[in-house]
N, C-alpha and C positions, 0 to 999 in steps of 0.2 A: 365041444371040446373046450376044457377051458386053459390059459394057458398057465404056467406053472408059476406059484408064487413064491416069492422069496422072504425068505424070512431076515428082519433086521434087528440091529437090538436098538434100536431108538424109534418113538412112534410118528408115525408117515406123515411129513409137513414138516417134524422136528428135525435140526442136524444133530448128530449125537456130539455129544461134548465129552471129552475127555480130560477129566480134574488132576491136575500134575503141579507140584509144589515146584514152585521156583525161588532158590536161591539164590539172587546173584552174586554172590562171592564164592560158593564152588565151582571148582575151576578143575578140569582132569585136562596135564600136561602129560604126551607120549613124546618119548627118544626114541628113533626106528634108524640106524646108520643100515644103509644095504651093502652089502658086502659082494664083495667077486672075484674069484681066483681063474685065471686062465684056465681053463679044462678040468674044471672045479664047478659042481653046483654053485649058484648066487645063494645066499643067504642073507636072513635079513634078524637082526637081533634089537630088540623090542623093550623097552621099562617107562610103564606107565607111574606119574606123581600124582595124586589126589591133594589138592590143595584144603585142608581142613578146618585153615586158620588157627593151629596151633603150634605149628612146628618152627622154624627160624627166622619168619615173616615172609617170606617169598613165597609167592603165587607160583612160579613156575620152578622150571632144572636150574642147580647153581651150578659155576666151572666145579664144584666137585662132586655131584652127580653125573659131571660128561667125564671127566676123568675115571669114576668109576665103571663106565659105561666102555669107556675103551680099554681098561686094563680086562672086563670081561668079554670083550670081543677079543681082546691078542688071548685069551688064557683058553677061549673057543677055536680059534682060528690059527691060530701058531704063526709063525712069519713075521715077515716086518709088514706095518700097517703101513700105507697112502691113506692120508685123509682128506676129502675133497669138502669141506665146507661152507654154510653159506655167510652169511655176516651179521648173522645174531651176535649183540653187543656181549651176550653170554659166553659167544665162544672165541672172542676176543679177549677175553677177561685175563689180568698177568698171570695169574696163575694157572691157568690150563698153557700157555705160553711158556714157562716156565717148566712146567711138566712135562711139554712136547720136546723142549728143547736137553730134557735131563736124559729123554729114551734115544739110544740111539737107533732102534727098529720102527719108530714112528715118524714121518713125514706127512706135515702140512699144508695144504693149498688153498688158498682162497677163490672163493667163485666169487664175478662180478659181482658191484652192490646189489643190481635188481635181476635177476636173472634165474627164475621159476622153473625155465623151460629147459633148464641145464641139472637140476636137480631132480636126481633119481626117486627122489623120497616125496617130491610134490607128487609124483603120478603113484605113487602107493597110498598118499593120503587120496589122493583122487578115488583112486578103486576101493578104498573102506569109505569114505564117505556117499559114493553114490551106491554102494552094495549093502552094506550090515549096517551102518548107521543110519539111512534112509527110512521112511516114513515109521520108524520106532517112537514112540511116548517114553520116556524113558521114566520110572517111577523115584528111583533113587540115583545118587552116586555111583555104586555100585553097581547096578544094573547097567549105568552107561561101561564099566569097567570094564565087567563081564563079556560084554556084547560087543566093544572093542579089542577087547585081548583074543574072542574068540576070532573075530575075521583078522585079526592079524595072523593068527596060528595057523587060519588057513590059508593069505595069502604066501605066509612061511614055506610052508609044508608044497606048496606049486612055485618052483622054480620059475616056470615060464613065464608066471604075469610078471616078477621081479626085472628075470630077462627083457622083459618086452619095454618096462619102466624105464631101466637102462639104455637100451636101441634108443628109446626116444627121444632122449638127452642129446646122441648125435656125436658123446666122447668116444673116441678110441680107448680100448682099453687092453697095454701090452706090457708084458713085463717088458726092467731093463734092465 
């Protein structure tokens, strides 16, 4: 009997190489705020930036990418906003400051300077990095886009893991 062979697609002694273009100056920036209402599914709403080197010189979200960001979460969500933030210089910025302070249904909070372990949204980047972005070669831009918008739609789409992101953080979260 002989035992069963495997077939590979690189020949035996070689490691197969996989040729993948790297640019370093593309850049794919995601916004993911996680949302939750008292006795309300969690939701999580998502806009991914492709940095292309052509558009206003910025690599990443300017304060009016998050400003648009949150006038589509209040226009999804209705109510007044809590916004628990972390201390990206971005979202310091006067003018998102200035915007915050023109809504009256929006309220701001800062999180400690360094403080990961308070933020809902490091454990959602956690579960797409170690889930759908994981051992992928990613061919283009886009492909990485794809392939990110998809496990976000499904970490979306299950409440629970959101939920579970939140528990872990350790805030209470009650109306007042």
């Amino acid at each position: 009997m002989t035992p069963p062979h495997a077939k590979a697609w690189a020949p035996r002694g070689r490691t197969p190489v996989v040729r993948v273009r790297g640019r370093s100056r593309r850049r794919i920036s995601i916004a993911a705020p996680t949302c939750c209402r008292p006795g309300h599914r969690s939701r999580l709403i998502h806009r991914p930036r492709r940095d292309d080197g052509r558009r206003d010189g910025r690599r990443g979200f300017s304060w009016r990418d998050y400003r648009d960001l949150l006038i589509a979460a209040h226009q999804q969500l209705g109510g007044t906003i809590v916004l628990i933030r972390d201390n990206l210089d971005v979202h310091k910025a006067a003018g998102l400051r200035e915007f915050a302070a023109s809504r009256d249904r929006l309220t701001i909070y800062c999180l400690p300077p360094y403080a990961p372990d308070l933020n809902p949204v490091e454990g959602i980047r956690s579960l797409l990095r170690r889930g759908w972005l994981s051992n992928v070669a990613f061919s283009t831009p886009e492909h990485l886009v794809q392939t990110a918008r998809r496990g976000l739609r499904h970490i979306q789409y299950r409440s629970h893991l959101m939920d579970g992101c939140l528990t872990e953080t350790g805030l209470t979260i009650r109306p007042t």
